[in-house]
C-alpha atoms as one frame of an Amber mdcrd trajectory, in Angstrom:
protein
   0.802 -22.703  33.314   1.742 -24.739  30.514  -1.166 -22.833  28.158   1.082
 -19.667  29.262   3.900 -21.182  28.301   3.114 -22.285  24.623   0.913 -19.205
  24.009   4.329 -17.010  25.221   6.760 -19.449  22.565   3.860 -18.576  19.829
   4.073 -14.671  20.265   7.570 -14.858  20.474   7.685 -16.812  17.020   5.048
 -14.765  15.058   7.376 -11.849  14.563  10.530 -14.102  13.571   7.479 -16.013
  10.960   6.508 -12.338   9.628   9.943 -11.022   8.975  10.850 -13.776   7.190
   8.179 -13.019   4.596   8.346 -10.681   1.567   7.529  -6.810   3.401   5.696
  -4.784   1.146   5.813  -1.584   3.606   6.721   1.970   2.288   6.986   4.191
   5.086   5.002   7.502   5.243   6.896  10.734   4.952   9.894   9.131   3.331
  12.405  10.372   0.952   9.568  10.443  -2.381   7.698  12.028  -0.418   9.862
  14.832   1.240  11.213  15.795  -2.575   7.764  16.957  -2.620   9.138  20.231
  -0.401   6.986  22.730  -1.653   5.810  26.279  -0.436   1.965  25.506   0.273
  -0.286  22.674   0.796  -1.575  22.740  -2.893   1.936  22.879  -4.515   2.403
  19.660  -1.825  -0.639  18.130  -2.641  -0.092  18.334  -6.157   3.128  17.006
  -5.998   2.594  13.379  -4.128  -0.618  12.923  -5.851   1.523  12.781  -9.283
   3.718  10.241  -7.245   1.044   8.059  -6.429  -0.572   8.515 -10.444   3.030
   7.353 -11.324   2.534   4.521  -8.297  -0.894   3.912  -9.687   0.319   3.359
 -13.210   3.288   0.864 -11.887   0.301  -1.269 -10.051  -1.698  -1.271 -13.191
   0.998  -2.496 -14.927   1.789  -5.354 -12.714  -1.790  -6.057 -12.141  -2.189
  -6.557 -16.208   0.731  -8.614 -16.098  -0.678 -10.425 -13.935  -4.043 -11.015
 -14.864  -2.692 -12.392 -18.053  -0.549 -15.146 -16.267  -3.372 -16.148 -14.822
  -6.224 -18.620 -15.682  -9.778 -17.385 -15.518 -10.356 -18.921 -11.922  -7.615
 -17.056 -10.523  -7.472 -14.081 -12.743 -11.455 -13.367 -11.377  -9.984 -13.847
  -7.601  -7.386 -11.420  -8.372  -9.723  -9.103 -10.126 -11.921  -9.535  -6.980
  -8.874  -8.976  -4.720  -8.171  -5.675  -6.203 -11.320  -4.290  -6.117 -11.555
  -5.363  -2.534  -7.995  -3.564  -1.917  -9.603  -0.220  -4.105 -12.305  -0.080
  -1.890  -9.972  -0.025   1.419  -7.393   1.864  -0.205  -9.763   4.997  -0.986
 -11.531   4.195   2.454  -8.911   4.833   4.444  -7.106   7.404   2.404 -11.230
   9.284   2.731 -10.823   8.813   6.458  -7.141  10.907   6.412  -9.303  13.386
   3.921 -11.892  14.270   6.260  -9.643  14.743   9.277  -8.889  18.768  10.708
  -7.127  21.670   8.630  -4.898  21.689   5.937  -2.576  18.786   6.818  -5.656
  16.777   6.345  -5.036  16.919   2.393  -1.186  16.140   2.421  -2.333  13.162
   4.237  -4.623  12.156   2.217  -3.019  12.743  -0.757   0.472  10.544   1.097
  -2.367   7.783   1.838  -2.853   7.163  -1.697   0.691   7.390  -2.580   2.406
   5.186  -0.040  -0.705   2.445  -0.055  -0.322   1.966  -3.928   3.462   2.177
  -3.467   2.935  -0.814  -1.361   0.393  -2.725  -3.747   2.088  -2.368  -6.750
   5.228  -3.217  -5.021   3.158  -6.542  -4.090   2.133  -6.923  -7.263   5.622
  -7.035  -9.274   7.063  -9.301  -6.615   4.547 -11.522  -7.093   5.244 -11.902
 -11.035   9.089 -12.568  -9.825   9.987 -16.268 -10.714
């Protein structure tokens, strides 16, 4: 009973722990992305991929930033890091690619821009003092 007990108090704690820390989340579908109301999927497409480039130039930014505050332990972890994140980013934005009809592109293409929204938010709060 009293493994129940302190295993129910932990659960109940681990939100209150995670919303204390910094939230990097950037919804799907928000507001960036509905100014993106276009006529057809390619017009769509077109438009929150050049949201994420913009997204994906912000992150690169940061990340150089970054790198350069860094010493070479650290700046090769980081470098690591974000290859690691590439590799899941464009895994699981492949997964949205390959899924049925049309919508399949939009999500895709909203993967990639609300995932590097997210990292290169992460990134620029990190370089805050």
């Amino acid at each position: 009973m009293k493994v129940l007990l302190v295993a129910g108090l932990v659960l109940l704690a681990v939100p209150a722990v995670a919303a204390s820390g910094p939230s990097f989340d950037a919804p799907w579908y928000d507001a960036e992305y509905k100014s993106c109301d276009q006529d057809t999927t390619p017009e769509i497409v077109a438009c929150v991929s050049a949201k994420a480039k913009a997204w994906q130039a912000r992150l690169d930014t940061a990340l150089k930033a970054m790198l350069a505050s860094q010493r070479p332990a650290q700046q090769d972890r980081l470098k690591a890091a974000q290859k690691a994140w590439i590799g899941y980013r464009d895994a699981n934005c492949t997964y949205y690619a390959n899924g049925e009809g049309t919508i399949a592109r939009i999500e895709a293409a909203e993967c990639q821009r609300v995932l590097t929204q997210q990292r290169a938010r992460e990134l620029e709060q990190a370089l805050q003092p």
